[in-house]
N, C-alpha and C positions, 0 to 999 in steps of 0.2 A: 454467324459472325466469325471472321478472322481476329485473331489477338494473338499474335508471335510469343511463345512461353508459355500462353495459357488453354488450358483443357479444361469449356465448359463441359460438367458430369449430366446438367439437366438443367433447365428452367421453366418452372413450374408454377401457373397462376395459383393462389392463394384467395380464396372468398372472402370478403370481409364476414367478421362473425368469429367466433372462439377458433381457436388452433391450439393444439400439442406439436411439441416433438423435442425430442431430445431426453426424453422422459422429465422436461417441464410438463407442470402444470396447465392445461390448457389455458390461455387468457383471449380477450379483447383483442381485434387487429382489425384495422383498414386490409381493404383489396392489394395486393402486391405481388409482387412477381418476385418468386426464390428463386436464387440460381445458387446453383452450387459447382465449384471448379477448383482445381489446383495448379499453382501454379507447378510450373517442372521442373523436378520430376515429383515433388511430393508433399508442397506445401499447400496443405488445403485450406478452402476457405469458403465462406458463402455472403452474399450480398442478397437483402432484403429491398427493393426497390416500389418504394407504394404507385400505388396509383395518381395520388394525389398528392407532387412532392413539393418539397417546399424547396426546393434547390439548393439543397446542401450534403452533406456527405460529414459521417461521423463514422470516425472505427472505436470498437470496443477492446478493450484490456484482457486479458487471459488472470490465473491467478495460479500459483503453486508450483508445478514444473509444467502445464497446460499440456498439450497434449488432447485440448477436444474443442471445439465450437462452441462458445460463452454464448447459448440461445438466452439464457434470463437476462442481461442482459440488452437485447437486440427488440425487446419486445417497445418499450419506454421511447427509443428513436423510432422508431417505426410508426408509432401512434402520434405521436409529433410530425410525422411527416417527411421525416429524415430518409434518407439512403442508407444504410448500414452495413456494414459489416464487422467479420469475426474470423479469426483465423486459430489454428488448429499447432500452428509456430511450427509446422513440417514435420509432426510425426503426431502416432496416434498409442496414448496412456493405455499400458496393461491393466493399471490400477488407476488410485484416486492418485497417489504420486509415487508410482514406480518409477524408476529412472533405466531400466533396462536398455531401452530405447538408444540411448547415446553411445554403448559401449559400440566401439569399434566407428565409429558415424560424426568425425568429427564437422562433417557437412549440417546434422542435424544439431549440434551443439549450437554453431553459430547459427544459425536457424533460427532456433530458440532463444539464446541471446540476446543476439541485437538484431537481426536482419527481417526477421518474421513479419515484424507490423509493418516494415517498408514495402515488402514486394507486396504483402496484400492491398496496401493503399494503393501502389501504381495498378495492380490487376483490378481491383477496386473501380478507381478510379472510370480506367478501360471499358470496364463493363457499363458505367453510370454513360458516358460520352455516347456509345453503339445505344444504347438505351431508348435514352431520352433525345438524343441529339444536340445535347449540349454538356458543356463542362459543371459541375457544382460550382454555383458561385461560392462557398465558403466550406471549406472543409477541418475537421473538429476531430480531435480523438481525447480521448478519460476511460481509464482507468486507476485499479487500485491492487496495493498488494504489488505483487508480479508487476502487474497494468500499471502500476504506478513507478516500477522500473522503466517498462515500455513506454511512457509517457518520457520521462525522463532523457531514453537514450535516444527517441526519434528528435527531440528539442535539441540534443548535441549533435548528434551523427548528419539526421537528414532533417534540417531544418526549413526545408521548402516542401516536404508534407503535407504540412495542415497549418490553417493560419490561427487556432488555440487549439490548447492540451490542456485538460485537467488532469493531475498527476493527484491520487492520493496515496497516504499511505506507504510509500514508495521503500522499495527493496533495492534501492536506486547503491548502494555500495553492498552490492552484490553478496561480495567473496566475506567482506567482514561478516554480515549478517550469517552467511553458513558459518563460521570460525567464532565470533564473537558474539553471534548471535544463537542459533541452533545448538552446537557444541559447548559453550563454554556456559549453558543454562543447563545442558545432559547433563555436564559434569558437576555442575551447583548439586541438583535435586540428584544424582547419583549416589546409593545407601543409604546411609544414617542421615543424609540431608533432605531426603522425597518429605514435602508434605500432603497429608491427606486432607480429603478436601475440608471437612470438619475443621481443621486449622486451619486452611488458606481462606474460608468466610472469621473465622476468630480474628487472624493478620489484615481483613479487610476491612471490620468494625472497628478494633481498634486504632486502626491507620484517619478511617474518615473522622472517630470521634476527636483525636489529639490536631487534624488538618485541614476541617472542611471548611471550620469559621474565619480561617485565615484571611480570606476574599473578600470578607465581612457580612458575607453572606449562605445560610447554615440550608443546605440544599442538596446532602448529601455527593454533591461535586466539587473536585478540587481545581481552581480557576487554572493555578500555574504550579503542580505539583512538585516545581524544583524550589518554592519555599518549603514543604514539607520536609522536614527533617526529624521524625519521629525514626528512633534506636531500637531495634525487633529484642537487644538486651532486656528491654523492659518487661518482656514476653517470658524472659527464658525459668525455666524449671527452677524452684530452689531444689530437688531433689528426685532423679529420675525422670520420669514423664508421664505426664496427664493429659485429661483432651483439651483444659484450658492454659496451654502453655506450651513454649518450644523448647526444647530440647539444645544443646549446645550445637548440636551437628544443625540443624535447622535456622537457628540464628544465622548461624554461619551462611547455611543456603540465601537468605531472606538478603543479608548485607552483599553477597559477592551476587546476586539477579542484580539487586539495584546500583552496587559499584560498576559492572560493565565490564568489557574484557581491557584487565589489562597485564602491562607483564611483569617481568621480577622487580623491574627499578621503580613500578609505580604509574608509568605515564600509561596515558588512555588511549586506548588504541580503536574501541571501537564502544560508545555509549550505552549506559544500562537502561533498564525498563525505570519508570520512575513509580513512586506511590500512588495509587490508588484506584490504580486496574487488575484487583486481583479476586474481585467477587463476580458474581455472575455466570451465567450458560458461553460468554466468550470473555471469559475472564482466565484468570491462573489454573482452574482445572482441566482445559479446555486447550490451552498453547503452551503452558509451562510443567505443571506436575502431574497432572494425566490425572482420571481416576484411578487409578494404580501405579506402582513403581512401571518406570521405562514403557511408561502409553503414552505423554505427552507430545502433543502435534511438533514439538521443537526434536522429538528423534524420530516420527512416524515421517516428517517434513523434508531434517537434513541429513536423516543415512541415504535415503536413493539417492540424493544428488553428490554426496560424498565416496559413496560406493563406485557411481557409476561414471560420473564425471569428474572426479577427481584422481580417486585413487583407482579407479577401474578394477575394481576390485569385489564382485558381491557378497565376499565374506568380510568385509574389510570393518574392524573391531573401534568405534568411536572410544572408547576406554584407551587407547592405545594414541589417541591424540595429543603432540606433544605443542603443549602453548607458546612454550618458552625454549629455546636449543636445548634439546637435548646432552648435551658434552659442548665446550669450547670449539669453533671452528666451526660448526653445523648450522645452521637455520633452523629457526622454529615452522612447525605443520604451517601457521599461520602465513608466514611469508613465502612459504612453500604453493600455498593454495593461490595467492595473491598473483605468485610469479606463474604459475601454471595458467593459470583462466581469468585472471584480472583485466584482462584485455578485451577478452570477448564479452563479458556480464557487467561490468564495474560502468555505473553513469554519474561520475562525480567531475567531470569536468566542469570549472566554476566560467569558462569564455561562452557565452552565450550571445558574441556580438552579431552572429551570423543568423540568427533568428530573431534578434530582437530587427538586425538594419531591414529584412523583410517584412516589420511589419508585425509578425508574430506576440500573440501574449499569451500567459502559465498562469493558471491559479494551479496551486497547491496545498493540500490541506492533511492535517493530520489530528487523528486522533488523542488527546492526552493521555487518556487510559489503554491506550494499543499493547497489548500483552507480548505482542509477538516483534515487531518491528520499534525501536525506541523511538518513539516522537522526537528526541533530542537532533536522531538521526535527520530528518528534517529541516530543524534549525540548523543545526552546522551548514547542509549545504545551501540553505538559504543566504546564510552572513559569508560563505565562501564568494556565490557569488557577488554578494557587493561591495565585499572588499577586491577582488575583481575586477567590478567597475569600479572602485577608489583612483586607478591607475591614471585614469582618460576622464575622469571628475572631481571637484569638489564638495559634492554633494552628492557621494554614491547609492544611496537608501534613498535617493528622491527619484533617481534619473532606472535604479532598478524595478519602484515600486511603477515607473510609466510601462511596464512590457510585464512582469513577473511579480505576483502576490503571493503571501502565503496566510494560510488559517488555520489557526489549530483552535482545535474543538474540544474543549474541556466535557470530559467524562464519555468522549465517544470509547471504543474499542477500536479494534481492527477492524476498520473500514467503515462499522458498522456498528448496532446495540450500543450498551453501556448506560446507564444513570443519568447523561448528559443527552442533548438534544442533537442525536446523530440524523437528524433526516434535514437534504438543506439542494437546493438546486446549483449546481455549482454550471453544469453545462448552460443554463440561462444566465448565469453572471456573466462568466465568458461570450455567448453569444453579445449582450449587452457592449461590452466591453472590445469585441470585434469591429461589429457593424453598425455601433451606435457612439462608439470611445467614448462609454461611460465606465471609468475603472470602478471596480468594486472597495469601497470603502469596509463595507460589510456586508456579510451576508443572512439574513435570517433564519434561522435554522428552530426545526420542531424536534418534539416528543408526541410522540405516540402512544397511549395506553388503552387498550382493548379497544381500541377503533377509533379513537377520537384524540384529539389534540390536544393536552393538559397543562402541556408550557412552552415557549418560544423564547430564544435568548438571540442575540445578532453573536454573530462570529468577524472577529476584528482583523483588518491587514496586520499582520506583526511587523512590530512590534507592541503593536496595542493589544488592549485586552478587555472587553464589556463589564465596566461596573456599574453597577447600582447608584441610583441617582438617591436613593435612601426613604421613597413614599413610596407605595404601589404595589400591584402585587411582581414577586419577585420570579414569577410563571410567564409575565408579559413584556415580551421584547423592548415596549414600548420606555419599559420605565428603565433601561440599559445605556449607557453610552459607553461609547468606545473612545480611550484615553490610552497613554503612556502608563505601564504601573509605576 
């Protein structure tokens, strides 16, 4: 085939029956045809094409600085029947997130950025049409993390992509997230304020025992953790330090994670983690205080992309971050980062007329317990946009929930894990919600424990929230409803 820009690498039949590659796990796959191509001069990408398709077209999310093909991913559409693809955002990772890659490449910056999921979808796309002989009738993209930027900026930038995006999780304000997020958590846990992980499960019991019954329902998850209001004061040392208790410098850490970045006068600038995602394998040991001082995925995360895309710099010392201006007259790092690359990574624009008058609709969902990205962050630009639509409405949260949902998922983590019931089909809402215009009022969502399903709770459009109907077991979706709190 001809495709102007694009260089198929291979296309290669695929036997239905187990597959490896990518140093996944081999899984489960129908017959399909891999092709692998780049667009030019360098953004790679591969399209999974079954035999048996169901005539639709889904791209997958990247996560972290990406830099590889999301094959785990690509397996779940594929056995659906889907067309898939994944792209590589035009360059390929030294590491799990070196940023080397950028310096001097400010082609592969935007790349990365914003442009990435778009050329794959039009090359994508190309490839499906020469294919099969026809166009996808409905084309889909989710991700989370990163992918949940990516969801985010293909919905504002190129809104005639895909007719739904699931966006989770979203790293969707970019520049804040490295600044007020990455950075301003180094500098919390930096010294005398690191906790070890023996305290961060102490600050995790204590937090569920003073907050979980709040919901009225005592389940080890917190429904809406910005009623929690438990003071890490209550923790702190009468005299020195032990292992059951914090330390002054550590209070201190515990209050400024969950204050958020903000600056000398007070105002908030960019949303803190809230209570109750600090226990577990992807909890606060895991994205915030590392098992050791300065191992935390929040400076293994934002010094490459700080190093390499900001300050271009590979020695370039986070310690040396200034929050706030330094002297009169200066800018702070903060608005410095914003003014430098807020253009190319930032998906905060709240006008979404241009994908919703196509037609288009967003679920989004977010974790309550996400260690790494604030859930808060979520809401804000959820209610941005529909004050937004307040402009051209009188009823802006009714005319926004017809095109864009959002869910948050009390006790998921990052993306993923956590106490709460993080497993839930979001891409079959949406489908639903597409090609059948049945919006998602709720979504059902499981738990998992050694292999089997122990409890179900519905996850609510926000701003509702599932409570408890007060009989039943408190395990079974069923006995849930979804109300205003």
């Amino acid at each position: 085939m001809s495709l102007p820009g694009i260089a198929v690498r291979s296309a290669t039949p695929v036997a239905s029956g187990v597959f490896g590659v990518g140093g996944i796990a081999p899984r489960s796959v129908p017959a399909f045809c891999r092709v692998v191509g780049t667009v030019l001069p360098e953004l790679g990408f591969e399209v999974w094409l079954p035999a048996q398709w169901n005539h639709k077209y889904v791209g997958v999310g990247n996560g972290g600085l990406a830099g590889k093909i999301v094959y785990s991913a690509m397996f779940n559409p594929v056995n659906r029947g889907y067309a898939v693809s994944s792209t590589d955002t035009g360059h390929v990772s030294n590491g799990a997130n070196d940023g080397s890659w950028a310096r001097g490449h400010m082609d592969r910056v935007i790349n990365y950025g914003q442009r990435g999921v778009h050329e794959m979808a039009l090359a994508s796309k190309a490839i499906i049409q020469a294919y099969y002989s026809a166009a996808p009738a409905h084309s889909y993209f989710q991700g989370c993390s990163f992918g949940g930027q990516q969801a985010l900026t293909e919905v504002q930038r190129y809104p005639t992509d895909f007719d739904g995006v699931v966006a989770g999780d979203p790293a969707n304000w970019f520049t804040r997230h490295y600044t007020g997020g990455h950075m301003w958590i180094a500098d919390a846990v930096e010294g005398d304020g690191w906790l070890p992980p023996h305290k961060v499960q102490m600050l995790a019991d204590v937090v569920n025992a003073a907050c979980d019954v709040l919901d009225g329902v005592k389940d080890g998850v917190l429904n809406d953790p910005r009623r929690c209001h438990f003071d890490p004061a209550l923790l702190q040392c009468k005299a020195g330090d032990s292992p059951n208790c914090l330390t002054g410098a550590q209070v201190a850490a515990v209050r400024k994670i969950w204050a958020g970045l903000r600056d000398a006068g007070g105002e908030q600038l960019y949303p803190g983690l809230v209570p109750g995602g600090e226990a577990g394998p992807g909890g606060w040991v895991q994205w915030v205080t590392g098992p050791a001082p300065d191992q935390g995925a929040h400076i293994e995360l934002g010094l490459p992309f700080m190093r390499n895309v900001v300050f271009d710099n590979p020695q370039w010392n986070f310690r040396t971050f200034h929050f706030d201006p330094p002297a009169p007259g200066l800018e702070s790092d903060v608005t410095y980062v914003d003014d430098k690359v807020g253009r190319i990574f930032n998906a905060v624009d709240p006008d979404l007329r241009a994908f919703r008058a196509r037609g288009g609709k967003l679920i989004q969902y977010h974790g309550w317990s996400d260690p790494d990205i604030p859930p808060v962050n979520s809401i804000n630009y959820y209610e941005s946009v529909v004050r937004r639509m307040g402009r051209n409405s009188s009823n802006p949260l009714r005319d926004t929930k017809e095109f864009y949902r959002l869910f948050m998922v009390p006790g998921m983590q990052h993306c993923t894990g956590g106490p709460g019931t993080p497993r839930f089909d979001a891409l079959a809402a949406l489908e639903q919600w597409v090609e059948q215009n049945k919006a998602p009022d709720q979504i059902v969502a499981s738990r998992v424990t050694n292999g089997l399903i122990d409890r179900t709770r519905p996850l609510c459009a926000y701003p509702q929230e599932a409570k408890y109907k007060g009989s039943g077991s408190t395990d079974d979706a069923a006995n849930f409803v979804c109300s205003l709190p």
